[in-house]
MARZABA-298197 format. One line per 5 residues: for each residue x, y, z of C-alpha. Coordinates in pm, whole numbers. Layout:
<sites>
X,Y,Z ~ ... .
</sites>
This chain:
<sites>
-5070,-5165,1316 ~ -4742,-5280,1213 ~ -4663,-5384,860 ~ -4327,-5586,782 ~ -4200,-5660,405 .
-3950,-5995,429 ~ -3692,-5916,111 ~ -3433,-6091,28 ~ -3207,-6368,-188 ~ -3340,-6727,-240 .
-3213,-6940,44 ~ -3154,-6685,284 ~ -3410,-6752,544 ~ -3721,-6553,459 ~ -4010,-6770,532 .
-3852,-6908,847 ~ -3775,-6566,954 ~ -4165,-6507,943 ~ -4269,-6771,1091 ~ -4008,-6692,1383 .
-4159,-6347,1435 ~ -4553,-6467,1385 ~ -4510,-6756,1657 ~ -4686,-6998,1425 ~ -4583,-7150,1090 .
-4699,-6986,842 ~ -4470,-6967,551 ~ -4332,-7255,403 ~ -4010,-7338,490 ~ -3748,-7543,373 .
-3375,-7559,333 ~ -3379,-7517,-74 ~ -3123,-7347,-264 ~ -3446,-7313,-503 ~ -3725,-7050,-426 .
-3963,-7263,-230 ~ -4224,-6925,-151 ~ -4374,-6899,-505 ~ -4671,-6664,-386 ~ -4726,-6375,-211 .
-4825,-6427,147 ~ -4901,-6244,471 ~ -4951,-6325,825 ~ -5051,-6188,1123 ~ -5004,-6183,1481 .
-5025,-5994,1820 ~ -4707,-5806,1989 ~ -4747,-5593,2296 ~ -5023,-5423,2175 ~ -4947,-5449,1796 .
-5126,-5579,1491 ~ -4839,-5703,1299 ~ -4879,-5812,946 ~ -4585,-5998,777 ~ -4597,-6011,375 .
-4318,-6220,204 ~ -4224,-6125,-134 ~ -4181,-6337,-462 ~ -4440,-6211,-640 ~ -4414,-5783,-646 .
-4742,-5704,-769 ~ -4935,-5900,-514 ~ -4710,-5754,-215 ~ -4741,-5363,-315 ~ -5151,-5489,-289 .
-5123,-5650,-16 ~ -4914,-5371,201 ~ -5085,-5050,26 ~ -5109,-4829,306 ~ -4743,-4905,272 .
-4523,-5061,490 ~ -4331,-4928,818 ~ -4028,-5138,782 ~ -3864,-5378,560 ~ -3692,-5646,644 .
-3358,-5770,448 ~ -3266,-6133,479 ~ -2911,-6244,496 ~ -2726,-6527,657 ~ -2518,-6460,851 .
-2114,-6544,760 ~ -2261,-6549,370 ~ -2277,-6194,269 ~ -2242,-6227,-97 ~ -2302,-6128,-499 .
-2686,-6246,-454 ~ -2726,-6043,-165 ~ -2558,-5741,-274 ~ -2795,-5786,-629 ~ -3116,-5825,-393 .
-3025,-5499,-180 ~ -3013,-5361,-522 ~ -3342,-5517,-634 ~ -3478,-5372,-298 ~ -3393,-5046,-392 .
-3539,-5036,-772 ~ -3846,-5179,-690 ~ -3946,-4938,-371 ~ -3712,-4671,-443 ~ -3376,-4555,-304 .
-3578,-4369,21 ~ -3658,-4757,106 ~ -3359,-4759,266 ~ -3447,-4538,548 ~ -3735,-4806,654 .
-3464,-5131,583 ~ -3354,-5390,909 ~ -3078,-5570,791 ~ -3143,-5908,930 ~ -2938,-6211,993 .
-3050,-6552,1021 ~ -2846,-6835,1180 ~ -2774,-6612,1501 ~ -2604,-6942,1646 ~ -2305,-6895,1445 .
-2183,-6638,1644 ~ -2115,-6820,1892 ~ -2121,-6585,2192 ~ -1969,-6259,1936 ~ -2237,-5948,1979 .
-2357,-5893,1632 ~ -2262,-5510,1656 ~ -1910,-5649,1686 ~ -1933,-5922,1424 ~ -2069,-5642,1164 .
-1768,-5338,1278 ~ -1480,-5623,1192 ~ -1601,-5805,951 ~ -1353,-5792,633 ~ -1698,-5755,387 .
-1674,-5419,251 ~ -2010,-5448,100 ~ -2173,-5579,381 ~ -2020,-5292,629 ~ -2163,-4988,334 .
-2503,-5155,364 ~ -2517,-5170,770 ~ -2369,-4832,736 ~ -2643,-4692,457 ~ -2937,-4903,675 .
-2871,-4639,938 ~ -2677,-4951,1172 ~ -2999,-5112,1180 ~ -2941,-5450,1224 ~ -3058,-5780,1404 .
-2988,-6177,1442 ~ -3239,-6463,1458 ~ -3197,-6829,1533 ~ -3511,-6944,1344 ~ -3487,-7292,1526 .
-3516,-7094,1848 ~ -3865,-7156,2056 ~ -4014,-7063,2397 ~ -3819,-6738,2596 ~ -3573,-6782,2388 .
-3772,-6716,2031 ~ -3982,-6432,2207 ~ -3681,-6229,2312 ~ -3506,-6234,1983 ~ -3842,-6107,1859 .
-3836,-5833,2129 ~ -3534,-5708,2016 ~ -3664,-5655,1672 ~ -3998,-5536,1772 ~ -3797,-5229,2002 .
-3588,-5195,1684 ~ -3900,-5119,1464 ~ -4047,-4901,1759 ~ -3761,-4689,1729 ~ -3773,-4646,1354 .
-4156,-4604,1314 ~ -4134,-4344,1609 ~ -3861,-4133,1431 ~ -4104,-4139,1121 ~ -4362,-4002,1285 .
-4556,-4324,1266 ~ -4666,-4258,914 ~ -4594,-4609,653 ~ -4360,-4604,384 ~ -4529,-4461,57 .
-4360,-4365,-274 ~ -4602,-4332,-639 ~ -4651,-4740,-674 ~ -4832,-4694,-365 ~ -5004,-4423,-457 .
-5173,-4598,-726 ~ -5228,-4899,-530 ~ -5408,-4684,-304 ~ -5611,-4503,-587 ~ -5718,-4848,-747 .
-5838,-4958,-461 ~ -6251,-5056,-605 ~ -6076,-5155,-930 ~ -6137,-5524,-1048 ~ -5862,-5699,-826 .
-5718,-5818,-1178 ~ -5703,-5472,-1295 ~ -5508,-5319,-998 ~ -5307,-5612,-1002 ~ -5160,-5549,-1384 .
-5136,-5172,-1372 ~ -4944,-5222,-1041 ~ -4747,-5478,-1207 ~ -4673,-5222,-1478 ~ -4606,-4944,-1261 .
-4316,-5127,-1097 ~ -4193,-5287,-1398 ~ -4134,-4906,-1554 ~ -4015,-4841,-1224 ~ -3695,-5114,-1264 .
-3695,-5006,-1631 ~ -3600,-4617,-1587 ~ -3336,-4660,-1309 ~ -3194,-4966,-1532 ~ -3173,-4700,-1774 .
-3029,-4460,-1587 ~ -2780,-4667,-1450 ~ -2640,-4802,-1812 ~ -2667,-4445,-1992 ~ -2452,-4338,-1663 .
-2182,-4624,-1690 ~ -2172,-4551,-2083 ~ -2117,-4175,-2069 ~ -1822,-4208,-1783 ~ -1662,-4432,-2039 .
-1730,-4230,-2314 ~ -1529,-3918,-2095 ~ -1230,-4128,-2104 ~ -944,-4041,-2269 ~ -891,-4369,-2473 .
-1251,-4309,-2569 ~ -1214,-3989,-2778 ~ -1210,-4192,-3124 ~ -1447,-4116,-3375 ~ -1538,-4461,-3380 .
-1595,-4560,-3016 ~ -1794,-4214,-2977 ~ -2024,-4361,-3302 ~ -2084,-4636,-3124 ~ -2162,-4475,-2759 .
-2374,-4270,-2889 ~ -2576,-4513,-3097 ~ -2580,-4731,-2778 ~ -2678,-4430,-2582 ~ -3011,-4421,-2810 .
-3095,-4750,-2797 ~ -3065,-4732,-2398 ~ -3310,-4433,-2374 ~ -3556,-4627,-2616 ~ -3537,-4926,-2425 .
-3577,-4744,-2082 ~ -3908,-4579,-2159 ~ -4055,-4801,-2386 ~ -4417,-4931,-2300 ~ -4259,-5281,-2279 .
-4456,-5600,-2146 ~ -4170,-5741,-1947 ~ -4223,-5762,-1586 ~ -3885,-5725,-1418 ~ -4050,-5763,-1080 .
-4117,-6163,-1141 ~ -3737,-6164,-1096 ~ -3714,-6015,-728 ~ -3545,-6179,-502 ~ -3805,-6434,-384 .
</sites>
């Protein structure tokens, strides 16, 4: 068994990416600079001996269900030459929603492979001038591949081999054992629960989840600025510290928002 997790900005190639690796369409697919997968979704196929499941991502909840013997790798979507602020925010949103070990268990991804026009991608990502992009390959271990999602025949199946010995080599030097972190663990736990009822407290779960580390991340910004020297006034440290409050009480408050529904779909 082999469970994937497509992540990833709108427009970057997520559905077709599935479809590429299944053989078969079964995402929706469309050039769109709107989200055109609105649901979760999964899909199966057969690779040397594999049960692969592929679950695309817009909806959070639904995808932590549907993967919750957790996940062995995740894929991130990004085309390739277009590196940019959304993708940068969705590596982010990666990270808040399945936690900052996810990164261990991320491919980095590239669609539009025919764009490099005869460059190895290993060379493409070493000189490209994309600072951002280069710290991600680096923090995703230099795990990395490159799909032509228009590709068929030998030539689809051997861009899919490549990925499939890239994911061999990362599930082996985990032992085998999914991806888990405390989400899963209560997806796991819920499992006879109404499927409404594991749905929302998963739903919650994640949403506190996004909540805490947005917390964290603010009351961090605010208290380097409040070590500043230009910051010492009585009146800036007032209002830091009032700020400061209202960041903790927003960061642990039982609050109904979901910040999942805005994942990168």
């Amino acid at each position: 068994m082999l469970r994937l997790i497509l992540a990833g900005r709108t427009g970057a190639g997520k559905s077709a990416t599935g479809n590429s690796i299944l053989g078969q369409r079964r995402f929706f697919s469309r050039l769109s600079a709107a989200q055109v997968t609105t649901t979760c979704a999964v899909g199966s196929c057969r690779w040397a001996g594999w049960h692969v499941d592929v679950i695309d991502t817009p909806d959070l909840g639904r995808c932590y269900l549907l993967s919750a013997a957790g996940p062995h790798a995740l894929l991130l979507v990004s085309q390739l030459g277009r590196f940019t602020a959304q993708d940068q925010q969705a590596a982010r949103r990666l990270k808040a929603m399945f936690g900052d070990d996810a990164v261990a268990r991320t491919v980095l991804l590239f669609t539009h492979k025919e764009d490099l026009a005869g460059t190895s991608l290993q060379d493409y990502v070493r000189c490209t001038d994309n600072r951002a992009l280069r710290e991600l390959v680096a923090e995703c271990g230099g795990r990395v591949c490159a799909f032509d999602n228009r590709a068929s025949g030998a030539e689809r199946e051997a861009q899919v081999a490549e990925l499939m010995a890239l994911l061999e080599r990362l599930v082996r030097a985990h032992g085998g054992a999914p991806y888990t972190n405390d989400v899963y663990g209560l997806a796991r736990a819920l499992g006879r629960a109404r499927p409404e009822e594991r749905l929302h407290r998963v739903a919650e779960s994640v949403a506190a989840r996004v909540q805490r580390r947005r917390g964290r991340g603010l009351l961090a910004a605010l208290w380097g600025r409040g070590r500043a020297p230009w910051s010492r006034r009585r009146g800036f440290r007032f209002f830091l510290e009032m700020h400061i409050l209202i960041l903790i009480f927003l960061a642990f408050m039982d609050d109904e928002i979901i910040w999942w529904k805005y994942f990168v779909g």
